[in-house]
N, C-alpha and C positions, 0 to 999 in steps of 0.2 A: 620435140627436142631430140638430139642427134650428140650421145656422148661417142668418140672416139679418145683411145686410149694409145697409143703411141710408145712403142720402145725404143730410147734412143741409140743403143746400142751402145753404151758408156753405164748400163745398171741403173738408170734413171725412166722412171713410165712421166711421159709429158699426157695430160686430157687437154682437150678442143673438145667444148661447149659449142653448141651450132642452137639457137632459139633462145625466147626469151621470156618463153610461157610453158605452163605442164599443166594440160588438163587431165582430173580427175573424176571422173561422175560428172558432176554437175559443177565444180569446185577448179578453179583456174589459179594456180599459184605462177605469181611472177617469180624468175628465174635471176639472180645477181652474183656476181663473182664469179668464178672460171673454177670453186674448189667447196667441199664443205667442211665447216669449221665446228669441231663440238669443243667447249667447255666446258669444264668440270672446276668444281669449287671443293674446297676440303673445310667442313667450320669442323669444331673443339666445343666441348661445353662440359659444363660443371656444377655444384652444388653446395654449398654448407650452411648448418645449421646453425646459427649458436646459442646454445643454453646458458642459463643461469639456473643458480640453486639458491634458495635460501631457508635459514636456519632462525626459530627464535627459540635462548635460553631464559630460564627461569621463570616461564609460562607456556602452558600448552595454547595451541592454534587457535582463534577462537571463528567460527562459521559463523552466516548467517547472513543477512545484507548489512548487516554492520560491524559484520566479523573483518579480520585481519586482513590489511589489501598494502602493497609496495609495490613502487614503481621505481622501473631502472628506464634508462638510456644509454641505446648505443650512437655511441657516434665516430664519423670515419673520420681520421687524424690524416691519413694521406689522403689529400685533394682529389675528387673524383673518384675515387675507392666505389667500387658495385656496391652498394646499399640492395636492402630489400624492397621490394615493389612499392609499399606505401609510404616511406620515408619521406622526410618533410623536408625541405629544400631549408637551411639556416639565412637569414634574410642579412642581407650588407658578406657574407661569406659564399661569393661562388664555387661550388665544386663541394662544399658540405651539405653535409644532410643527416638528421636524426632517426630516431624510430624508439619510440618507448613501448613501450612491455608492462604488465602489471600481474605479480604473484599473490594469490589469493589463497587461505583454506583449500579451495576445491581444485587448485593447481595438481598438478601429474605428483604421485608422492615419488620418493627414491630417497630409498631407506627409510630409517624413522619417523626424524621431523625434518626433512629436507622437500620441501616444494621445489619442482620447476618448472622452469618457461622458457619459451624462446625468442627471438627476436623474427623470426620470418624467414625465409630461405633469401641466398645473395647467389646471385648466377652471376656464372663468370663465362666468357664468350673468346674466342679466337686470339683475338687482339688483347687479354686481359692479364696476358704470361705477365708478373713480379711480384712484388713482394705491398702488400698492405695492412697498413694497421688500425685497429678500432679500438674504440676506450667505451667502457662499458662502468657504470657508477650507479649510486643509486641515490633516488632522491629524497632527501629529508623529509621523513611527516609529522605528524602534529606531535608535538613535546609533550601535550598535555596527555596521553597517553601510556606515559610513565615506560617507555623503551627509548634507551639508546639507539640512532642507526649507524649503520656503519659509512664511515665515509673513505675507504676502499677503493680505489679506481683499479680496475681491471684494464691493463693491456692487452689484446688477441692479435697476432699476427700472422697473418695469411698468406702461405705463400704458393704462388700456380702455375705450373708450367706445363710444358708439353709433355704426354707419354711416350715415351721410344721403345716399341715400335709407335708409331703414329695410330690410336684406333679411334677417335671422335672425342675421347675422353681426355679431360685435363686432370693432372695429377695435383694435390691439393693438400697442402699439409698446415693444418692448425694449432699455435702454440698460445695458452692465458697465459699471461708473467703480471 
């Protein structure tokens, strides 16, 4: 192969490609286009976690395999919202999807009697810059238990944009109402 490189005398370099093969060792790459072309791509990425806590008054915690256990759901309100990895597709509702959680005795402590958990990590990608909302509740358990639950519904609203300067990283800010 026979690159010349050519100045036209106007601050422009013209190449003339002459063959249409380049042996290397033993390794022959065919030769196309008259130019080389690199791409570059820029992605974005991101993270949040979101917790829950919860609280029982007017009894302590009880352990054990048939100690104290609630379960919450999240679930995404804006259609197609990043969900975390294992979320359950909602059947007859495209673009929803669940994920429940279950707070136990031996849940993470913070503070006193505060258990928490989380729901899973929700990655957000390139394409994922606005604003999202999740609702987060909790599910009724057995009455005959002699506790009230709370029926609560938690708002979170997610909002994700670009960093300026630009560094990989999306900027991410988490509100409960």
């Amino acid at each position: 192969v026979d690159v010349t490189v050519r100045n036209d005398g106007n601050g422009k370099l013209t190449v003339e490609v002459n063959g249409t093969e380049l042996t290397e060792g033993n390794t022959t790459y065919a030769l196309t286009g008259t130019e080389a072309t690199f791409e570059n791509s820029y992605e974005e990425s991101g993270d949040v976690i979101l917790e829950i806590g919860k609280t029982i008054t007017g009894r302590a915690w009880i352990g054990g395999d048939e100690g104290d256990s609630f379960e919450f759901v999240l679930e995404n309100v804006t259609s197609g919202a990043p969900m975390p990895e294992d979320a359950v597709p909602v059947e007859g509702e495209e673009g929803f999807k669940t994920k429940t959680t279950t707070i136990t005795n031996s849940s993470d402590l913070d503070g006193q009697d505060v258990r928490v958990e989380n729901f899973g990590t929700i990655s957000y990608s390139t394409a994922d810059n606005g604003i999202y909302v999740y609702k987060i509740s909790e599910t009724p358990g057995d009455p005959d238990l002699g506790l009230s639950y709370d029926s609560t519904v938690v708002y979170v609203q997610v909002t994700v944009a670009s960093k300026t300067p630009k560094n990989g990283e999306k900027a991410i800010t988490v509100q409960y109402r």
